[in-house]
C-alpha positions in Angstrom: -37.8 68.6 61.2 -38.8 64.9 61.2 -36.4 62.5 60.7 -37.0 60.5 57.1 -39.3 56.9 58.0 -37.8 55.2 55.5 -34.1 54.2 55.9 -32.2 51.6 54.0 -30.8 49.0 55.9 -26.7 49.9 56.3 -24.0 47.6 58.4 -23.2 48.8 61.7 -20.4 51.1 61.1 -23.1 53.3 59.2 -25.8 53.4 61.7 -23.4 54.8 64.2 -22.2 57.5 61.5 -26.0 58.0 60.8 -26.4 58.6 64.4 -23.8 61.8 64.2 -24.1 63.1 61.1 -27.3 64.4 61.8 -28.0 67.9 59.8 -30.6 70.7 60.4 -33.6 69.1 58.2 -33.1 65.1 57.3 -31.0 62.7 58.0 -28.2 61.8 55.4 -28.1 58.4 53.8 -24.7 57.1 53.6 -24.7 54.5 50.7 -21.8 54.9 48.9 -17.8 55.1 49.9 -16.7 56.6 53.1 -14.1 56.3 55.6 -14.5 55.9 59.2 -15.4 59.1 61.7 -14.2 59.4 64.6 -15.1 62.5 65.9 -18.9 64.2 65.8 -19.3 66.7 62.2 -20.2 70.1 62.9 -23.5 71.8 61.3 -23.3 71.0 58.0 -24.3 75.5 57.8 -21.4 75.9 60.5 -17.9 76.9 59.3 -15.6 74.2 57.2 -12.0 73.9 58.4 -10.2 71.7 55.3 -8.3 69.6 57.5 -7.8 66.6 54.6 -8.4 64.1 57.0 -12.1 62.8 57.5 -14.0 63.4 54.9 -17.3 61.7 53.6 -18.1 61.4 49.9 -22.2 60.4 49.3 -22.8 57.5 46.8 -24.6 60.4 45.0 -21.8 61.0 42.1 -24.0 64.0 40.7 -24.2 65.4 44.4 -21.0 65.2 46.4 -20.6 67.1 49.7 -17.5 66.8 51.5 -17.9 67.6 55.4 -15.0 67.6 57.4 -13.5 67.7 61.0 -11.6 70.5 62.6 -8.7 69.8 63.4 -8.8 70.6 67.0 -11.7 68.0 67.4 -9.8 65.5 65.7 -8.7 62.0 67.6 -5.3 62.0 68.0 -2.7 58.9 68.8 -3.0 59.8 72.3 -6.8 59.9 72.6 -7.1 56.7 70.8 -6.7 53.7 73.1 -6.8 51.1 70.7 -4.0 52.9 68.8 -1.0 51.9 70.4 1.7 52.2 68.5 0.8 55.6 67.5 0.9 56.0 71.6 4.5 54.9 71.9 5.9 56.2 68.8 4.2 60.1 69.7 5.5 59.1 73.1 9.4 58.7 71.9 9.4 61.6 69.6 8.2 63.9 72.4 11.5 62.6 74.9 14.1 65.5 74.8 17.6 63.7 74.7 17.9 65.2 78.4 14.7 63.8 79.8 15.3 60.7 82.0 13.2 57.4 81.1 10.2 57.0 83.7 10.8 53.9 85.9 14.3 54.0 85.8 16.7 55.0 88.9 19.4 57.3 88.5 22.8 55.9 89.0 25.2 58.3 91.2 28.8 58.1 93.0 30.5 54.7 92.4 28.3 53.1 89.3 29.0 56.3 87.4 33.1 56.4 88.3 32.8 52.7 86.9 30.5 53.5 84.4 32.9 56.2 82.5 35.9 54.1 83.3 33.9 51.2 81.5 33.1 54.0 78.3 36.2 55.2 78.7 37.8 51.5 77.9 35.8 50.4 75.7 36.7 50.3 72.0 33.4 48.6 69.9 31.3 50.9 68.4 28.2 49.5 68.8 28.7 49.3 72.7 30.3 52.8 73.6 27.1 54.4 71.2 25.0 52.6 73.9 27.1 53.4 76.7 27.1 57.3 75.6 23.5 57.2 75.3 23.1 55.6 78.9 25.7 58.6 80.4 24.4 60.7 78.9 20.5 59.9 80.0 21.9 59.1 83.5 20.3 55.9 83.4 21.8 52.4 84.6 22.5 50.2 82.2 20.1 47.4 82.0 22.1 43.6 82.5 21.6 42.7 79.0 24.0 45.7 77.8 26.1 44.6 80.4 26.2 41.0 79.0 27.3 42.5 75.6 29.7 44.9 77.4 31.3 41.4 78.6 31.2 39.8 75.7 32.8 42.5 73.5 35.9 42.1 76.2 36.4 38.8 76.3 37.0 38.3 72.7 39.4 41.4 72.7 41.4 39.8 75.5 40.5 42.9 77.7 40.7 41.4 80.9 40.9 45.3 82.8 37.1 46.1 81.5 35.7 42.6 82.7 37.0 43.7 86.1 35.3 47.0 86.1 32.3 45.0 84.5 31.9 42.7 87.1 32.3 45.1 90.3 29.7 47.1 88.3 27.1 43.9 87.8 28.0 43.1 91.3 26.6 46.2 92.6 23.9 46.5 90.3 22.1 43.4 90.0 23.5 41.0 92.5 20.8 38.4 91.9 21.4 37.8 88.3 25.4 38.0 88.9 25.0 35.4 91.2 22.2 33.1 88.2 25.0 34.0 85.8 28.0 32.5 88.2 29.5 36.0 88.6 30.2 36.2 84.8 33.8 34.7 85.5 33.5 32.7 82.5 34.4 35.8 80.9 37.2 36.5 82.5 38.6 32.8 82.0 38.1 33.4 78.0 39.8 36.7 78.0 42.8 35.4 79.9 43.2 32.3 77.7 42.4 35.0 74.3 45.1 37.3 75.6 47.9 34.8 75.9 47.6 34.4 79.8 46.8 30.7 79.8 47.6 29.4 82.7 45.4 31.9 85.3 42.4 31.5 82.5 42.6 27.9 83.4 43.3 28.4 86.9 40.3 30.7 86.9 38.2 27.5 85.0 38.9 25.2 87.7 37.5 27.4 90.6 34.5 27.8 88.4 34.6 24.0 88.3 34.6 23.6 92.1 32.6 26.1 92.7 29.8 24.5 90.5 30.1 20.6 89.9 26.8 20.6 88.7 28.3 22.2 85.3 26.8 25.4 84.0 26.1 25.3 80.6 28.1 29.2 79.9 30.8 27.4 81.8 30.2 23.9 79.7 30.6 26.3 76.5 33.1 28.6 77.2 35.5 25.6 78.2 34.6 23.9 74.8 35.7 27.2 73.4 39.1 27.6 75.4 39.7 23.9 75.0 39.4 24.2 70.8 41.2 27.1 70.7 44.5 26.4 72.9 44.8 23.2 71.0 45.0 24.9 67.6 47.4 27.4 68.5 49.9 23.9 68.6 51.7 24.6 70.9 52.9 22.1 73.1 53.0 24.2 76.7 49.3 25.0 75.9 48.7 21.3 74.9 49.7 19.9 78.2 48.7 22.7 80.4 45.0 21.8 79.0 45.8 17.7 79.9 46.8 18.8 83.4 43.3 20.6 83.7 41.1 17.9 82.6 42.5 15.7 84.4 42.2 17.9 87.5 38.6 18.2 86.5 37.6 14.3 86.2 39.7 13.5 89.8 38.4 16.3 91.9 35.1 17.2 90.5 34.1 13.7 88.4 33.4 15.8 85.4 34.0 13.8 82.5 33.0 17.0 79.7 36.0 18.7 79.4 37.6 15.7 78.7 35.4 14.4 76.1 35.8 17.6 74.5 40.1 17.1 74.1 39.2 13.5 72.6 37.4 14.8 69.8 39.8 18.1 69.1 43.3 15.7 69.6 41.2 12.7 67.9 40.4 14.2 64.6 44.1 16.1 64.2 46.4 14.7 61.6 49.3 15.6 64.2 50.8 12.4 66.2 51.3 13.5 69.4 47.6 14.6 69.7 46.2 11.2 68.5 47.8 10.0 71.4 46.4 12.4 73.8 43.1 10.6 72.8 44.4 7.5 73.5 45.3 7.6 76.2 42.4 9.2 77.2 40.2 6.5 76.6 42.9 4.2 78.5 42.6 6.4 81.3 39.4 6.8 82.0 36.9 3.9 80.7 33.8 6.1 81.5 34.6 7.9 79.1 33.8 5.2 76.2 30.3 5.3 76.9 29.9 8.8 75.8 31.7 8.4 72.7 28.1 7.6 71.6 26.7 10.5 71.3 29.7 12.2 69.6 30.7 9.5 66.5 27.2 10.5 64.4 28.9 14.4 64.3 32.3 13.0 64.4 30.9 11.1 60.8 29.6 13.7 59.2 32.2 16.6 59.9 35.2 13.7 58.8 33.0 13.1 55.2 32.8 16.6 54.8 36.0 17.3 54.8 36.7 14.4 52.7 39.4 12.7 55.4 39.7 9.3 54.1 42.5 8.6 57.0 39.9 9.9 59.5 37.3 7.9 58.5 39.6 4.2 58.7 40.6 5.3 62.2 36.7 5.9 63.2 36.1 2.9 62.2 39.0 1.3 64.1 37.1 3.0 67.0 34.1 1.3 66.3 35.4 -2.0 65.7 37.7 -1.8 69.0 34.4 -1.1 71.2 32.2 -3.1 69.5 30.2 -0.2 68.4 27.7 -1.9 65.6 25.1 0.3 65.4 27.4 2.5 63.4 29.2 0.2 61.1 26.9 1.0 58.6 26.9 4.9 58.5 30.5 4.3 58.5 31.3 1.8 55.6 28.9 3.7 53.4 30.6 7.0 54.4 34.1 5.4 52.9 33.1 3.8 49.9 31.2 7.1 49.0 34.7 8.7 49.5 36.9 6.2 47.8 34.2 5.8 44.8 34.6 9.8 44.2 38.6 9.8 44.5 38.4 7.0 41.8 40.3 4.8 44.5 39.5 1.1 42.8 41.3 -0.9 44.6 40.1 0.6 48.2 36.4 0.6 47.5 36.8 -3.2 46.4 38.1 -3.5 49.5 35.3 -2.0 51.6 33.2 -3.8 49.7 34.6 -7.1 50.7 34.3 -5.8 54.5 30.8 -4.6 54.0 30.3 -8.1 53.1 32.8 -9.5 56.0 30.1 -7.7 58.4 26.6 -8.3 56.9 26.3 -4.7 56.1 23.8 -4.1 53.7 24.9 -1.0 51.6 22.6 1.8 50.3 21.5 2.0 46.6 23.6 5.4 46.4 26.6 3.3 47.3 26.1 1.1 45.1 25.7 2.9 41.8 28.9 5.1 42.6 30.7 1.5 42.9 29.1 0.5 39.9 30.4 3.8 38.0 33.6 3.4 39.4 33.9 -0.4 38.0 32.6 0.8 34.3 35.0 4.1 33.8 37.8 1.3 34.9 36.2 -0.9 32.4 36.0 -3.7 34.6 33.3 -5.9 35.1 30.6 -5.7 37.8 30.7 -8.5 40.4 28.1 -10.6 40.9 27.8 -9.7 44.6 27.4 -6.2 43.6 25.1 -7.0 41.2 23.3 -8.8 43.6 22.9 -6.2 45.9 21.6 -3.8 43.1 19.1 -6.3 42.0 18.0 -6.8 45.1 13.7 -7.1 45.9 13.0 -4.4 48.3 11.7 -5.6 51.7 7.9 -5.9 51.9 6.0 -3.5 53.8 4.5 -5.5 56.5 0.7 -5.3 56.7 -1.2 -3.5 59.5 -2.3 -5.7 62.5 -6.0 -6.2 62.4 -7.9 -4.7 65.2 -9.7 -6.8 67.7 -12.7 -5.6 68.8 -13.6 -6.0 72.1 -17.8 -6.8 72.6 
């Protein structure tokens, strides 16, 4: 029969359900709740297969008539291209643990000796669960899991696996081990971690000559070894560290590792080390003008910790090199300190020298001073008063703008 002439007017996604659901007499008008076909409805006289799925409820609440799609006809993940997550995760449910990943090469002969001496070494969880799952697949390793591998092993001091590791990378992916400077860097931490110190360094230095430019794995992982042979206090390690940096600065002209034993030995409450950074500085007068860039974290690490000894011999430092820009950070940083230790007579003293300098302390300074004066019961200065009192700078006005006819 004739389809009905008048139709109300219905958004898109109804006309193109209007267009399927077309019965044997009249076409349905869909005005009230539905959800979204996506397959064609059978004759509305055919068969119904309760699926639960797609069904369509007419605005109609007297007459309700619930059509719905087989289940053979329905879209599935797969069909749907839009659907793509429903692709991938349909797609990893279907993989039998046996199946081998498409794209991926199968390793045989001397990566899987190496490979099972690797899993066979290895003693993190995390990393032998991924390195079963790889055997056990028959799938290389990709070079991030390989990274980890290396990681794992240099912080356990097991220099045997980073061997096997790196003959494995080698043969793998040769570009990346040669981006990644062969991965030696792990090596050098693992010797230095396991208590062989002096071929970890010796292994640093090749690294060095190898690459003057300075990598910046290589830039950390001799911050690292540096740090954490000078904490073990030991003097052997101490100078054995010396001897290196000095190698460094002669033969390459790499002033980082040294930079990196002023601040350790600079900020230790041992002696012998303050000298270190001495003579340091003595040495090698390049060296001064990067101190920079370090007294700003130097500053804030020292207040932290609440080092009042620290903080005079920074600004010793500063005073030595004529440092200015950071007389102020500094000053404020001690009285702060002194002010909270309820040291009287050595914040009146910084306060003098604040004055001494033309610094111009902070408001926060200045009421912790003022506290300290009145739980002492001792009467503010006039200076300090001064200072509290003091009008704030004017805001300078914006420059007028000259037009141009």
């Amino acid at each position: 029969m004739a389809i009905a002439e008048k139709t109300e007017k219905l958004n898109p996604i109804t006309v193109n359900l209007s267009k399927i659901f077309k019965t044997g007499t009249k076409l349905k008008k869909i005005t009230g709740k539905y959800y979204e076909m996506k397959t064609p409805i059978p004759h509305e006289n055919g068969p119904k297969i309760h699926s639960g799925v797609n069904c369509l409820t007419s605005g109609d609440t007297n007459d309700k008539k619930e059509v719905e799609a087989p289940l053979s006809s329905q879209a599935s993940p797969q069909s749907d291209p839009s659907n793509c997550m429903g692709n991938r995760k349909l797609h990893k449910r279907t993989l039998n643990p046996g199946t081998k990943y498409p794209g991926k090469k199968i390793f045989e002969g001397k990566v899987k000796l190496l490979l099972k001496e690797v899993h066979s070494a290895t003693k993190c969880k995390k990393v032998l669960k991924e390195l079963e799952v790889k055997l056990s697949l028959e799938v290389i390793p990709s070079f991030e899991t390989l990274l980890r591998t290396c990681a794992w092993a240099s912080k356990s001091s097991q220099s045997e696996v980073i061997h096997k590791l790196l003959d494995l990378t080698k043969l793998l992916y040769p570009r990346e081990y040669e981006e990644n400077l062969g991965l030696r860097y792990y090596l050098a931490s693992s010797l230095c971690y396991g208590g062989q110190v002096e071929e970890g360094i010796k292994e640093l230095q090749f690294l060095y000559r190898q690459h003057p430019q300075e990598h910046k794995k290589l830039r950390d992982t001799t911050n690292f070894i540096i740090y954490h042979l000078i904490n073990t206090g030991q003097e052997e390690h101490e100078q054995m560290v010396l001897n290196f940096v000095k190698q460094v600065a002669e033969e390459v002209g790499n002033l980082s590792p040294a930079l990196t034993l002023w601040r350790v030995t600079f900020c230790s409450p041992l002696y012998r080390l303050q000298q270190i950074s001495e003579s340091l500085l003595k040495e090698y007068s390049a060296l001064i003008g990067k101190l920079d860039r370090k007294i700003p974290g130097l500053l804030a690490r020292v207040t932290w910790e609440g080092d009042e000894e620290a903080l005079r011999r920074i600004l010793q430092l500063l005073l030595q090199h004529q440092m200015t820009h950071h007389y102020h950070v500094a000053i404020t940083a001690l009285l702060k300190l002194q002010c909270d230790l309820g040291d009287l007579s050595g914040a009146d003293e910084t306060l003098k020298f604040s004055q001494h300098m033309g610094v111009i302390l902070p408001a926060a300074a200045v009421g912790r001073m003022l506290a300290l004066l009145a739980q002492h019961r001792r009467p503010a200065p006039l200076a300090l008063l001064a200072l509290k009192y003091r009008p704030r700078p004017a805001i300078p006005s914006p420059p007028k703008y000259k037009y141009k006819f």
